[in-house]
N, CA, C and O atoms as a Tinker XYZ file with bonds, in Angstrom:
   400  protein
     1  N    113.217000   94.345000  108.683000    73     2
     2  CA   113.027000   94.141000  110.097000    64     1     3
     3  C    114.129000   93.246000  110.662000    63     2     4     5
     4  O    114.246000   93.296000  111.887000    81     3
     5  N    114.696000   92.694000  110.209000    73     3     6
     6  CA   116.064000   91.350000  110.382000    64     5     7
     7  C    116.750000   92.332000  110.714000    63     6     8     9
     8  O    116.504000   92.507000  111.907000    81     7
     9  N    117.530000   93.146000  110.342000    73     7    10
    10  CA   118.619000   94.216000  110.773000    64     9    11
    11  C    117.960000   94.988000  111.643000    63    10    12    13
    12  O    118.698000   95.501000  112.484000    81    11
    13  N    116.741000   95.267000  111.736000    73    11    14
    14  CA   116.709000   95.340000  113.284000    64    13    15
    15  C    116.483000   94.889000  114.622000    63    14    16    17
    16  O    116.364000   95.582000  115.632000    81    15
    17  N    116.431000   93.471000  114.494000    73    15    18
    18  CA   116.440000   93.031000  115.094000    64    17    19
    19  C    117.444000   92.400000  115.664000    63    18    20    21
    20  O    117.500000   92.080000  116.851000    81    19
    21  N    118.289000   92.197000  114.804000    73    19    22
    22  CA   119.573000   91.846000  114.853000    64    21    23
    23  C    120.620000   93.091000  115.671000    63    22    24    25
    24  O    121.718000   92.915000  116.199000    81    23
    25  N    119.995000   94.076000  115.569000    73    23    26
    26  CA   120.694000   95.480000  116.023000    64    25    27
    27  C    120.059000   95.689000  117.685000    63    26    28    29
    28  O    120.270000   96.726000  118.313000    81    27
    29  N    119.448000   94.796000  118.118000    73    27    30
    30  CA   118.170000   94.841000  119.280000    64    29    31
    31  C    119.348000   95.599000  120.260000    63    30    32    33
    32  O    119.044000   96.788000  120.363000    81    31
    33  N    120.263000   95.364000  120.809000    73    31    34
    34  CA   120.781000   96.189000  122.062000    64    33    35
    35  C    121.985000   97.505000  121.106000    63    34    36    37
    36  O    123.156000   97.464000  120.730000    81    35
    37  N    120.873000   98.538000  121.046000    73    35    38
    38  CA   121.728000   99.643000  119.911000    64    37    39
    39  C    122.715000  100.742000  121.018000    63    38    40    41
    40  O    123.329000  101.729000  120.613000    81    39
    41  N    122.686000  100.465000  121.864000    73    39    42
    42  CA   123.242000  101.380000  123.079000    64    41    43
    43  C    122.794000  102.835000  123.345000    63    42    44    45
    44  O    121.756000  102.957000  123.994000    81    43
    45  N    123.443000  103.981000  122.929000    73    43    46
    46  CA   123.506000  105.133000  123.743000    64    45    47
    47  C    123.332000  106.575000  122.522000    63    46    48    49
    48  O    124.025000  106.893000  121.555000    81    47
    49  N    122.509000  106.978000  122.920000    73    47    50
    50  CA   122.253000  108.236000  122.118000    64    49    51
    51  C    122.176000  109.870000  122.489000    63    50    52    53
    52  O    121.252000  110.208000  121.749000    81    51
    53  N    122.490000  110.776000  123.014000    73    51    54
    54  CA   122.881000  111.878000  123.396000    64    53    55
    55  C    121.915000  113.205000  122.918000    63    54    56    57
    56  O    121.984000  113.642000  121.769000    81    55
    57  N    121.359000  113.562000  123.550000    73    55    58
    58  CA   119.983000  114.591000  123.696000    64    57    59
    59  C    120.637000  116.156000  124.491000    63    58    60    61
    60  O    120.975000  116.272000  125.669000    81    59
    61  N    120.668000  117.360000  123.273000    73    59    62
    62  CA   120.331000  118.558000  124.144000    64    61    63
    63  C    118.853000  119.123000  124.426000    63    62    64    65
    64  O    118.078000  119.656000  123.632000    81    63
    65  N    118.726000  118.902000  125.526000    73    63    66
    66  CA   117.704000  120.076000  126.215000    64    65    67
    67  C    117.163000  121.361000  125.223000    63    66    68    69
    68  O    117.938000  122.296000  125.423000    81    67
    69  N    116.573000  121.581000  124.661000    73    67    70
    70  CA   116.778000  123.157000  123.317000    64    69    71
    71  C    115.973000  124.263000  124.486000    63    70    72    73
    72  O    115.509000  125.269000  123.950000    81    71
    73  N    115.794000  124.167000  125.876000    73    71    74
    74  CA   115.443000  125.256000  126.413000    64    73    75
    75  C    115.783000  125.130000  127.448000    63    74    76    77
    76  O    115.923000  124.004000  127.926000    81    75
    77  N    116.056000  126.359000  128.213000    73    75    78
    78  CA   117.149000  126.527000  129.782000    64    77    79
    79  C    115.876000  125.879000  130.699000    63    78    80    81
    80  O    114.693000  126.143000  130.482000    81    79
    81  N    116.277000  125.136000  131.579000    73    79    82
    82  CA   115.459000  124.810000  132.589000    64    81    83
    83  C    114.359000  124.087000  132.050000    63    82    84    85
    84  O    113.278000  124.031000  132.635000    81    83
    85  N    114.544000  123.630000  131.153000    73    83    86
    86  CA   113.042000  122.459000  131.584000    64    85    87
    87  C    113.751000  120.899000  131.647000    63    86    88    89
    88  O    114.809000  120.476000  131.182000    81    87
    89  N    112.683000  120.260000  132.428000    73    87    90
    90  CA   112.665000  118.983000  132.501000    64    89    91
    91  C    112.612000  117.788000  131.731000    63    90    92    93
    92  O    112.921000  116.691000  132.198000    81    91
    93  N    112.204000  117.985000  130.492000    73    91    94
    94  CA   111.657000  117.080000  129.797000    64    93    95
    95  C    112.221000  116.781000  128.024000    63    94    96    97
    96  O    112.485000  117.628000  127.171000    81    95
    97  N    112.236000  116.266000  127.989000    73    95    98
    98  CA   112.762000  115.892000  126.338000    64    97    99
    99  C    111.556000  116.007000  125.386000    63    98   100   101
   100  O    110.578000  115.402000  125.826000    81    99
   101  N    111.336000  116.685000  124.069000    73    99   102
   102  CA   110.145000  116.978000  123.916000    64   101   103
   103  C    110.205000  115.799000  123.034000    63   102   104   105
   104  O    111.238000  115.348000  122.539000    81   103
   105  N    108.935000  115.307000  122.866000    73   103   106
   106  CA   108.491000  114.277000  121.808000    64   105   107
   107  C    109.056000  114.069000  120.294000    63   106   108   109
   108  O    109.306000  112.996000  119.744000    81   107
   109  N    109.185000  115.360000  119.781000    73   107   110
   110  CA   109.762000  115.232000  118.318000    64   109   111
   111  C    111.026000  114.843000  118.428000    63   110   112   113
   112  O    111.466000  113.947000  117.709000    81   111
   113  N    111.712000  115.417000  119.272000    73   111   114
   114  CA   113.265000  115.531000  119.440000    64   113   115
   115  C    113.259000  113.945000  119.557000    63   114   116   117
   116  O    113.598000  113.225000  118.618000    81   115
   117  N    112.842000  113.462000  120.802000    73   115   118
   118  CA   113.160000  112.158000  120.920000    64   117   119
   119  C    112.849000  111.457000  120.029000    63   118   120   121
   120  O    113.719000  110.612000  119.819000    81   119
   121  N    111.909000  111.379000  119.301000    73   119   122
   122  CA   111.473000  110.609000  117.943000    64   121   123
   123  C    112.552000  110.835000  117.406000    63   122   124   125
   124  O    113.299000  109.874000  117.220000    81   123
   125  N    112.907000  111.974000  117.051000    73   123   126
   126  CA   114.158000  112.310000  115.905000    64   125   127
   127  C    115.710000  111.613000  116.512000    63   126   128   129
   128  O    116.504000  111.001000  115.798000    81   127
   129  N    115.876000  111.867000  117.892000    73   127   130
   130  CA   116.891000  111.104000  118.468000    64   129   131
   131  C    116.973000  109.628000  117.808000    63   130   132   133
   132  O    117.982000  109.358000  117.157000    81   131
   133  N    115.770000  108.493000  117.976000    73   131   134
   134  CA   115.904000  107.403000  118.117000    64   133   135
   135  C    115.937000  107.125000  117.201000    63   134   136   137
   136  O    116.638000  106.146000  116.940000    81   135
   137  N    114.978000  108.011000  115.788000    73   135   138
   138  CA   115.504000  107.181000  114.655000    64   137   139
   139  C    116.854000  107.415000  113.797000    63   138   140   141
   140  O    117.052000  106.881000  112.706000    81   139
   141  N    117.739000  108.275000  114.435000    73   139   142
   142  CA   118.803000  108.805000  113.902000    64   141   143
   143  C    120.022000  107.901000  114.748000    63   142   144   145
   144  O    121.223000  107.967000  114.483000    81   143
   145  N    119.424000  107.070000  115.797000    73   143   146
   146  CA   120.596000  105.895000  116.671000    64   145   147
   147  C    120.233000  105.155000  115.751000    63   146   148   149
   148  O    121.072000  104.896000  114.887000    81   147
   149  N    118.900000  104.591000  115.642000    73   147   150
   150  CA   118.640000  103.198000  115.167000    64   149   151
   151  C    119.128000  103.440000  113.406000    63   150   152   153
   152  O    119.631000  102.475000  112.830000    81   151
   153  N    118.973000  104.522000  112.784000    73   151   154
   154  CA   119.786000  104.377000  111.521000    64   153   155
   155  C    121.009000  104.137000  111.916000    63   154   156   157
   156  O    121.515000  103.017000  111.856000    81   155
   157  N    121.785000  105.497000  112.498000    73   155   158
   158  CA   123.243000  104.739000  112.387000    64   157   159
   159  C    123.607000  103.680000  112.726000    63   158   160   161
   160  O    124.608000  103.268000  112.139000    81   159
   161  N    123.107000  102.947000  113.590000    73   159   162
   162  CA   123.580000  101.637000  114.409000    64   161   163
   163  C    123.544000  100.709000  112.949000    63   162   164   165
   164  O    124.501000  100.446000  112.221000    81   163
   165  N    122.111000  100.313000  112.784000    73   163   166
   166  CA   121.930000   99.735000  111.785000    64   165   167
   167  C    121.888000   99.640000  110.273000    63   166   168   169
   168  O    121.362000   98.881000  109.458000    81   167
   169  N    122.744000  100.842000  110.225000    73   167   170
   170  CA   122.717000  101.135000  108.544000    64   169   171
   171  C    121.364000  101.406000  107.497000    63   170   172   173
   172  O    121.507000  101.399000  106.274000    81   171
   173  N    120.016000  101.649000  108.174000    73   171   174
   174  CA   118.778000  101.404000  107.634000    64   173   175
   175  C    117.990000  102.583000  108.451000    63   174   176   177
   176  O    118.051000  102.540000  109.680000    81   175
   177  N    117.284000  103.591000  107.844000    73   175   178
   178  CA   116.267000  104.170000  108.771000    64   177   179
   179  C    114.939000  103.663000  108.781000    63   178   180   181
   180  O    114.253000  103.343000  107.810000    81   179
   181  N    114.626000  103.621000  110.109000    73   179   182
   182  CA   113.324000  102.977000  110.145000    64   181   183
   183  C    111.961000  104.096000  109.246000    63   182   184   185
   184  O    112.040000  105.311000  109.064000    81   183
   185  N    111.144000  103.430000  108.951000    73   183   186
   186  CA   109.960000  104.232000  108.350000    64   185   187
   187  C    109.760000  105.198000  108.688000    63   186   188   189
   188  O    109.841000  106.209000  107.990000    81   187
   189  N    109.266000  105.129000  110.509000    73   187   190
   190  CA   108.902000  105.404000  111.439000    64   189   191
   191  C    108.847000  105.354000  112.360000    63   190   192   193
   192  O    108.559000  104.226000  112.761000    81   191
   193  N    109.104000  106.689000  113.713000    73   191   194
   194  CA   109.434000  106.481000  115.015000    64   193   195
   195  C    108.222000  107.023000  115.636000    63   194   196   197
   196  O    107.730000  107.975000  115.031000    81   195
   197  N    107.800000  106.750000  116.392000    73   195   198
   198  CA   106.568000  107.074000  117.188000    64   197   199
   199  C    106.359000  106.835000  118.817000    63   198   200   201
   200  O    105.856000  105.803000  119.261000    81   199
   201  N    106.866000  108.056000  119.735000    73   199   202
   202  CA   107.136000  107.921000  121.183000    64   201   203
   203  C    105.611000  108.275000  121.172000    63   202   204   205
   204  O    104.900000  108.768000  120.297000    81   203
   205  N    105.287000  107.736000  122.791000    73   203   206
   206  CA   103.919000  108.314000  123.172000    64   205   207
   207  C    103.502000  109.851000  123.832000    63   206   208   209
   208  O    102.388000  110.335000  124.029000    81   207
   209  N    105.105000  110.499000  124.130000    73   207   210
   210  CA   104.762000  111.992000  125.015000    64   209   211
   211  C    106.365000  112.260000  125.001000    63   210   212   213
   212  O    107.319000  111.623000  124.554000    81   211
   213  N    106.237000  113.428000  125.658000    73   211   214
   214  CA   107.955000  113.858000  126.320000    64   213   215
   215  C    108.311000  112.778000  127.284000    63   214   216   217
   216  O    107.510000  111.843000  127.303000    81   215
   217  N    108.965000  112.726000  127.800000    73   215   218
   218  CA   110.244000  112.421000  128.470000    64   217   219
   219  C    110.845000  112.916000  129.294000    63   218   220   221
   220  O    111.806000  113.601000  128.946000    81   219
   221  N    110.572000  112.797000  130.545000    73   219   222
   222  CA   111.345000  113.887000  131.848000    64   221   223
   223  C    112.708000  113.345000  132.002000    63   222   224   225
   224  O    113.148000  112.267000  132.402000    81   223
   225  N    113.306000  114.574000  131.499000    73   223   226
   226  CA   114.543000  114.270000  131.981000    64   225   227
   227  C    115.329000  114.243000  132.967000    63   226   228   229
   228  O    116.063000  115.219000  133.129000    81   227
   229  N    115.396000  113.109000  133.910000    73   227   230
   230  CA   115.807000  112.790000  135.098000    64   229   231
   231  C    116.397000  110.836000  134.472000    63   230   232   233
   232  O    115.974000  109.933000  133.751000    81   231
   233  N    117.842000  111.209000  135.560000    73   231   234
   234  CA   117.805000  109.742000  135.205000    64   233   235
   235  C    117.137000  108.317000  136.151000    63   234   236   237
   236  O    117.143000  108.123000  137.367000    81   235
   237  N    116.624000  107.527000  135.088000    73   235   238
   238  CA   115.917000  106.367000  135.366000    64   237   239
   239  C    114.911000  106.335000  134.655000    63   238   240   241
   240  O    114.764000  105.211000  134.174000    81   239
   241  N    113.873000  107.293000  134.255000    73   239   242
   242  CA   112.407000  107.848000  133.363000    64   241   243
   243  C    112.660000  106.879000  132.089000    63   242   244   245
   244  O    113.689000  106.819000  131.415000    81   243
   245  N    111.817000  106.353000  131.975000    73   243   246
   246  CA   111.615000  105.314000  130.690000    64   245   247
   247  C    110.303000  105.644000  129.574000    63   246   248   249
   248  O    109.207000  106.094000  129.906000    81   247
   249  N    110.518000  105.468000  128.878000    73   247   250
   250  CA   109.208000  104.888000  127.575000    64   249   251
   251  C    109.640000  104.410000  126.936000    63   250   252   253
   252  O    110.811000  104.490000  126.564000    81   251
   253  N    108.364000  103.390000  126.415000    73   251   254
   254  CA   108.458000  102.646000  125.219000    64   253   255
   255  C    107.822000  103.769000  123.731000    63   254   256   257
   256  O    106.921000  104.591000  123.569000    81   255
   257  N    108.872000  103.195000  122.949000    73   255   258
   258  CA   108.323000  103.804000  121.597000    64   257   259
   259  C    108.206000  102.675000  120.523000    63   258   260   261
   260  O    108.808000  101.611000  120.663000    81   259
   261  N    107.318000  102.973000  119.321000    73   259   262
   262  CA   107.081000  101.602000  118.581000    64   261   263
   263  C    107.276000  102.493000  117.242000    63   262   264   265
   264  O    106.719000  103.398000  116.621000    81   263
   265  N    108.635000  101.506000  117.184000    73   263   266
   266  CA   108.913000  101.229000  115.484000    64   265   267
   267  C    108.229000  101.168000  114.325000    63   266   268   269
   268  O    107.305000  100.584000  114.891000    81   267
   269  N    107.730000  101.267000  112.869000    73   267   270
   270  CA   107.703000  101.291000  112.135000    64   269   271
   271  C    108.406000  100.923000  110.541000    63   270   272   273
   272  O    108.636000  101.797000  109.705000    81   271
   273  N    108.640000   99.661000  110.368000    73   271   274
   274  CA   109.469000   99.041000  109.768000    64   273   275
   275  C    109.029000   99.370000  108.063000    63   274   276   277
   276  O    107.831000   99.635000  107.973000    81   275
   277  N    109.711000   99.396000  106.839000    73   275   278
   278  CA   109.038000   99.478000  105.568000    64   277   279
   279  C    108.121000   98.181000  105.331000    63   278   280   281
   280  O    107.417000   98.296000  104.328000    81   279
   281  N    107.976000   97.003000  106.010000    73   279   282
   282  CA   106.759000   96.499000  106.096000    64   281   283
   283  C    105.622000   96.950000  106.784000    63   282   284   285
   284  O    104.713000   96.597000  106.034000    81   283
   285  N    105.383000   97.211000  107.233000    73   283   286
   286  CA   104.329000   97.742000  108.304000    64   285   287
   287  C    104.249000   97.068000  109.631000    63   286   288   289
   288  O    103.285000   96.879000  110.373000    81   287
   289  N    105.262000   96.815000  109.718000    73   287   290
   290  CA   105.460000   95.411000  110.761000    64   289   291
   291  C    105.988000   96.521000  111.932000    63   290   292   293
   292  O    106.498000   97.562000  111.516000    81   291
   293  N    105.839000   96.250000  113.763000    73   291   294
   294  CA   106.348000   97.144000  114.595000    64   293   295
   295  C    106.997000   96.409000  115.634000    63   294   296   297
   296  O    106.728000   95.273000  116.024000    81   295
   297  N    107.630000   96.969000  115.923000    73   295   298
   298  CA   108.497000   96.603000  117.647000    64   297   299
   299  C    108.825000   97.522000  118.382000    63   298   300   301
   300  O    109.210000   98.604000  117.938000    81   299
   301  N    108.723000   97.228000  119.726000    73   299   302
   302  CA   108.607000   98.405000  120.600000    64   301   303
   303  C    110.086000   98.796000  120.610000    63   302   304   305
   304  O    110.927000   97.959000  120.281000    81   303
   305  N    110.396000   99.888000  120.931000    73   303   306
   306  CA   112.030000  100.322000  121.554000    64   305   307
   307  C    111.877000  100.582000  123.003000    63   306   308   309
   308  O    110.737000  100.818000  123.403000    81   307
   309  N    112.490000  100.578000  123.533000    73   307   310
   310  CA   112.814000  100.981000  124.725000    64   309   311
   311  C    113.892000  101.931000  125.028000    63   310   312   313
   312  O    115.103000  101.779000  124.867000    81   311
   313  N    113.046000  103.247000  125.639000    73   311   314
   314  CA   114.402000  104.633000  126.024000    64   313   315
   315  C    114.399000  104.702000  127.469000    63   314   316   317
   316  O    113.385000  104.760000  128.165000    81   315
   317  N    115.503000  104.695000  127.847000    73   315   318
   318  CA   115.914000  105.259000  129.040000    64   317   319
   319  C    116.844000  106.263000  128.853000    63   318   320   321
   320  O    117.682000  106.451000  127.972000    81   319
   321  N    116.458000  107.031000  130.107000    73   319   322
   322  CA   117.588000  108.419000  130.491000    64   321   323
   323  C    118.587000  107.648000  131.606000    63   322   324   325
   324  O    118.448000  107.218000  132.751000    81   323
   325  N    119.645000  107.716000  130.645000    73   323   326
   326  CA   121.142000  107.066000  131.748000    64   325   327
   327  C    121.832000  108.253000  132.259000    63   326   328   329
   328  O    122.786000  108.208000  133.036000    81   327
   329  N    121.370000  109.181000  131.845000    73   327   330
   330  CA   122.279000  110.376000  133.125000    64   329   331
   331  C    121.793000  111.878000  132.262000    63   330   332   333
   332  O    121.322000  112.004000  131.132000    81   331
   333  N    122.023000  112.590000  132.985000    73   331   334
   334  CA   121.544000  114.021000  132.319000    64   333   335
   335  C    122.693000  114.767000  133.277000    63   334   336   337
   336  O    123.069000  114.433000  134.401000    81   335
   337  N    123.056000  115.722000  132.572000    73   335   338
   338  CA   124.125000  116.882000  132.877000    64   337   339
   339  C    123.720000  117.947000  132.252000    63   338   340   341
   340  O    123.488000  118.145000  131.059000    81   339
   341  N    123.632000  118.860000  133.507000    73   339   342
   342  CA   122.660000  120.170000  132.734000    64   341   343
   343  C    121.877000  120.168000  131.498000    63   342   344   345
   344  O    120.794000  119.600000  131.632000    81   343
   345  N    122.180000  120.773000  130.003000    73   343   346
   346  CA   121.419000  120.325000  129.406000    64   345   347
   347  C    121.571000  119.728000  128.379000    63   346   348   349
   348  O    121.236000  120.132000  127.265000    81   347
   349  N    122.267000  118.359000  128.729000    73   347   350
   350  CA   122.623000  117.182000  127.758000    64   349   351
   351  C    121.992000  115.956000  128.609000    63   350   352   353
   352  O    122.538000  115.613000  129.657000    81   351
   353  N    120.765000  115.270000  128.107000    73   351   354
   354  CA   120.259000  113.717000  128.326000    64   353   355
   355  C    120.966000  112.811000  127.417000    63   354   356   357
   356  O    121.075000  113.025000  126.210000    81   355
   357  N    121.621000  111.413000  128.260000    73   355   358
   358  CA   121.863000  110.820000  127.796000    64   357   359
   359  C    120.709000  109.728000  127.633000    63   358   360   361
   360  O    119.747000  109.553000  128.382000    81   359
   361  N    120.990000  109.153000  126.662000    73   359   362
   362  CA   119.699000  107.828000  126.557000    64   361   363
   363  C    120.248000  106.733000  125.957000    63   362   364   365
   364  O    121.119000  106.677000  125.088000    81   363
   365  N    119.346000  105.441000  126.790000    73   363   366
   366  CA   119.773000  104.257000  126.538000    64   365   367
   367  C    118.821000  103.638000  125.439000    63   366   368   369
   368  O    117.689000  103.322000  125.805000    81   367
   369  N    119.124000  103.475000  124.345000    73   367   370
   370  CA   117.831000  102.827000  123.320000    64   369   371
   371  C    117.901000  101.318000  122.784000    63   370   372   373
   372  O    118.522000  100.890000  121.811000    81   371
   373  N    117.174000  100.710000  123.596000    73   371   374
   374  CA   117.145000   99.144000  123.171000    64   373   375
   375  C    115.747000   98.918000  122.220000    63   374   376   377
   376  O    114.730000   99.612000  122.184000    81   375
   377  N    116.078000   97.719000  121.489000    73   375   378
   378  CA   114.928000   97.441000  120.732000    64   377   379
   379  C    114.452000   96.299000  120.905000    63   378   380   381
   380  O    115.134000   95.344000  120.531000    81   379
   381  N    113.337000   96.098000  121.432000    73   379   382
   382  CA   112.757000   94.703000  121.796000    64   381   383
   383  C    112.990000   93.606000  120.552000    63   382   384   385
   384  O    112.904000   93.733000  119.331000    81   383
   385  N    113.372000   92.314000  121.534000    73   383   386
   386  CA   113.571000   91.298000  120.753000    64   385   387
   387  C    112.392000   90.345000  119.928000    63   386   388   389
   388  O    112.418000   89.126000  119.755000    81   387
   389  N    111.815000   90.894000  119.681000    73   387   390
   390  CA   110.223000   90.169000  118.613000    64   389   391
   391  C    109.365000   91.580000  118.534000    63   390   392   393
   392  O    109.215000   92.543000  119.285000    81   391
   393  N    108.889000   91.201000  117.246000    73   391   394
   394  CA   108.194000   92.418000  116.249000    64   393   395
   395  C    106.848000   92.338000  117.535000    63   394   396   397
   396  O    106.800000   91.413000  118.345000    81   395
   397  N    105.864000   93.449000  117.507000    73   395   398
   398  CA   104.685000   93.225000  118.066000    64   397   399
   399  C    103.626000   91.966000  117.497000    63   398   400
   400  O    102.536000   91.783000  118.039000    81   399
């Protein structure tokens, strides 16, 4: 959990759309997005990523998602959509600074 916390502002992670015209980032994807920033950033994959729903993709749309550390220990992340271009979402993924 130290390396990730230490990794708390992980920046920017890059999302395709996998269907023409919809709005939304689907849940797995984004799970799979964040724990594939927060590995690379931090050299470590987390246990477990766990968003609460999709994700409309528009920019500004936020959720929190909660970590899963190999302790069992959690901290929330925080995603934002920083811009979307047809069908590429960009996202901003921070990781809160104290475990839950």
């Amino acid at each position: 959990m130290k390396r990730l916390l230490a990794a708390a502002a992980t920046g920017g992670a890059v999302l395709l759309l996998s269907a023409c015209g919809t709005d939304t980032v689907d849940q797995n994807d984004l799970e799979d997005q964040v724990k594939a920033s927060l590995t690379e950033s931090v050299g470590q994959a987390p246990k477990d990523i766990d968003c609460p729903d999709e994700l409309e993709a528009e920019e500004g749309a936020t959720t929190t998602c909660v970590l899963t550390a190999d302790d069992d220990s959690t901290i929330d992340v925080e995603v934002e959509v920083s811009g979307v271009d047809d069908d590429r979402v960009d996202l901003d993924i921070q990781v809160a600074d104290e475990v839950n």
